[in-house]
N, C-alpha and C positions, 0 to 999 in steps of 0.2 A: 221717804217716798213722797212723791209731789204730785196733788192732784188740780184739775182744772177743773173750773167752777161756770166758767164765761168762754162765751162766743163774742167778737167782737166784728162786728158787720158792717163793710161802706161799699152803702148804695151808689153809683157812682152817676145815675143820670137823675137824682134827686141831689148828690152831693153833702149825703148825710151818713153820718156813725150812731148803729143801735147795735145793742146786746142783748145774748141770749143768758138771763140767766138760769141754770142749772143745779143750784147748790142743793146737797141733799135736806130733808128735812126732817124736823124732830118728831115722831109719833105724839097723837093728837094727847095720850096719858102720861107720858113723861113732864115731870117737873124739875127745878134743877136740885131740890134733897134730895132724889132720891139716885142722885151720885156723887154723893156723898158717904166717906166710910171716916165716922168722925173727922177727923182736920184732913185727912186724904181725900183726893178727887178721884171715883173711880176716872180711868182715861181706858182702860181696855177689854173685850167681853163681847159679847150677844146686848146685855144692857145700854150699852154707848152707843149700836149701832143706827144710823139714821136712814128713812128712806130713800133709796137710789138714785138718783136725779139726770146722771150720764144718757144712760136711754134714751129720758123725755128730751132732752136737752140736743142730741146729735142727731135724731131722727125729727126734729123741727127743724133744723138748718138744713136735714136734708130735704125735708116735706117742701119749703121754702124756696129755697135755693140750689136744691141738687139738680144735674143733666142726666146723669144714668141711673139703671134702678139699685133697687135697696140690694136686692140678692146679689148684683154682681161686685158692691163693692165689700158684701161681705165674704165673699167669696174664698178671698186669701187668709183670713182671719176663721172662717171654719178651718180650711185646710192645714193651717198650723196647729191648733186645736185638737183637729183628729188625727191627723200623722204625726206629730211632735216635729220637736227639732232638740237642737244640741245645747245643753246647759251651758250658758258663757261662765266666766271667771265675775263676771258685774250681776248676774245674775245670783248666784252662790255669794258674792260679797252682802249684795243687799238684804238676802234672807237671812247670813247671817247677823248681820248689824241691826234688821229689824226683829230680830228673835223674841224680845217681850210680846209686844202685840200678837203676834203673829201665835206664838201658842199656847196665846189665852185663848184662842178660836180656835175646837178641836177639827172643823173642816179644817182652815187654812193645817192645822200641827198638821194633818192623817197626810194632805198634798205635799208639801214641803218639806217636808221633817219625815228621818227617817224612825226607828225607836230609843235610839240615843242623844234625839233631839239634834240631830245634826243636817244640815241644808243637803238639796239637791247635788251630787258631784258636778263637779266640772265636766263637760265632756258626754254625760249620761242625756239617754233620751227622758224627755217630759213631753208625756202627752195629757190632753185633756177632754176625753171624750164628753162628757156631762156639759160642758164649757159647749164646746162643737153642737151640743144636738140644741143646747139654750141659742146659740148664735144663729141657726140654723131655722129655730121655729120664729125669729123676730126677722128674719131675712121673709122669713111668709107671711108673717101676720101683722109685723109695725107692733107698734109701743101697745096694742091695746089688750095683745097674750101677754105682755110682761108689768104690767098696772092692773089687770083686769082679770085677766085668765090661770093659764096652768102655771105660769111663771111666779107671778104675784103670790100666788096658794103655795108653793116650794118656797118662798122668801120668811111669808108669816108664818107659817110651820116652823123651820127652822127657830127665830126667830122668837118666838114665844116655846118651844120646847128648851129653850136653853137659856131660860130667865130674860130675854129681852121682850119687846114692846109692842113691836112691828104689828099691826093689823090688815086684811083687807080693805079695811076701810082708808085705811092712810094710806097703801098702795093706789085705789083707784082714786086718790085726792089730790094725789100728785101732779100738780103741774111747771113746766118751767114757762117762764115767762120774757117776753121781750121789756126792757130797761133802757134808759136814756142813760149813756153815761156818762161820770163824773168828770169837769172838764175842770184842770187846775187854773188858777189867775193865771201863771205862769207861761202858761201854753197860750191863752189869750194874748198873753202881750208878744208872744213873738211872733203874730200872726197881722199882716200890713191890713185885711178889713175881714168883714165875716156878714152874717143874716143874724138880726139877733129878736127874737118874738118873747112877746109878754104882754101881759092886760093891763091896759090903757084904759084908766079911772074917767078919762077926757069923751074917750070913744066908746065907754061899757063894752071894749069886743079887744079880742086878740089882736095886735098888728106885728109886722113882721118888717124891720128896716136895715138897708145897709148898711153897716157902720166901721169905727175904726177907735183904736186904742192907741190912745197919743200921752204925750206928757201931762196933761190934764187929765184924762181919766182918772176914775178914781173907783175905789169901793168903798162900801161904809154900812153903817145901823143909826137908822136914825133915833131919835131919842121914847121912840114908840116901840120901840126893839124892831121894824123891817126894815131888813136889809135892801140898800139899792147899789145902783151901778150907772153912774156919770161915763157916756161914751160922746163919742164924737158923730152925729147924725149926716151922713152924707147924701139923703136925698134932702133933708131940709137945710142944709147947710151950717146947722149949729149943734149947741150940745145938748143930748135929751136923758134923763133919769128912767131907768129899768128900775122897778121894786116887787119885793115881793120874793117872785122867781122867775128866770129868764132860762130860754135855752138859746145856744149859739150854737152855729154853724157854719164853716169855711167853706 
């Protein structure tokens, strides 16, 4: 199963890319012995589980950036929820092929798994009422019932009745955060010029100038271990040293 972690956002009358990062996080008492089962990693359980981060994470893009409201785009997503729909063949493939995980968590066995341990049929209705009335009460309330409220209290329950970690406190601790992200050399050089800012030792202050990545560019560490970056300056017409840290932008 694949999960997403990041939001990747371009502002387009700024001309810039920022991220939303979302990754879940580890409860404030967890250390990493104690998943450990001698030379085995625990990997599956109540104990591995980390706080939920998806919520904070897509109700910021929406808070942000959305045009319509929260209710209506959840709209479709209760209604599958509480009327089910029809088990596919990819659906039934993937519970079964994920079957360890899955029922080491007796929520996830009790929904999934029938008592011979066997997946959802093909074809059979899945409903998820409990699902629908959680999607239902964030469609009214925004992320602050599911960090903070009745949601949050259903998680850390769970959660610590069943040897994991989870607190209230870590649930209303939770935040996701906007991120600058990572931009490869690579992707720099196939770019004819960009805005590139950094502190200027000369000026004691941030400056922010045109530039271009030519056959002379370069990168490097100088022998103080910081890292710089030789570009091509096209407001002043020669070549200037970024060190430090730089961001760029096309």
């Amino acid at each position: 199963m694949h999960h997403i972690w990041f939001i990747l956002i371009y502002n387009k009358s700024k001309d810039e890319v920022s991220s939303i990062d979302y990754r879940s996080a580890a409860p404030k008492s967890s250390t990493s012995d104690l998943f450990l089962e001698g030379e085995n990693v625990v990997r599956f359980g109540h104990l591995v589980n980390a706080v939920p981060g998806s919520v904070a994470g897509l109700l910021k893009a929406h808070e942000d950036f959305g045009s319509l409201p929260l209710s209506d785009l959840l709209k479709p997503a209760i209604r599958l929820a509480r009327d089910g729909f029809e088990v596919t063949y990819d659906l039934n493939f993937v519970l079964d092929w994920g079957k360890e995980s899955m029922l080491a968590n007796r929520s996830s066995r009790n929904k999934f798994y029938d008592s011979n341990e066997d997946p959802l049929q093909v074809k059979s209705k899945f409903r998820q009422p409990k699902l629908a009335k959680t999607l239902f009460m964030i469609s009214k309330k925004g992320s602050e019932i599911f960090y903070e409220g009745e949601i949050a209290r259903w998680i850390s329950e769970e959660s610590l009745s069943n040897g994991g970690l989870i607190t209230l406190e870590d649930m209303a601790s939770y935040e996701a955060k906007y991120r600058i992200p990572i931009e490869s050399e690579e992707s720099m050089n196939t770019q004819k010029t960009f805005y590139i800012t950094y502190w200027a030792s000369k000026h004691k202050k941030h400056i922010t100038r045109q530039g271009k990545h030519d056959e002379k560019s370069r990168y490097g560490v100088a022998k103080n271990g910081t890292p710089y970056y030789v570009y091509y300056d096209l407001d002043a017409h020669g070549y200037r040293t970024a060190t430090t840290t730089w961001k760029v932008r096309h």
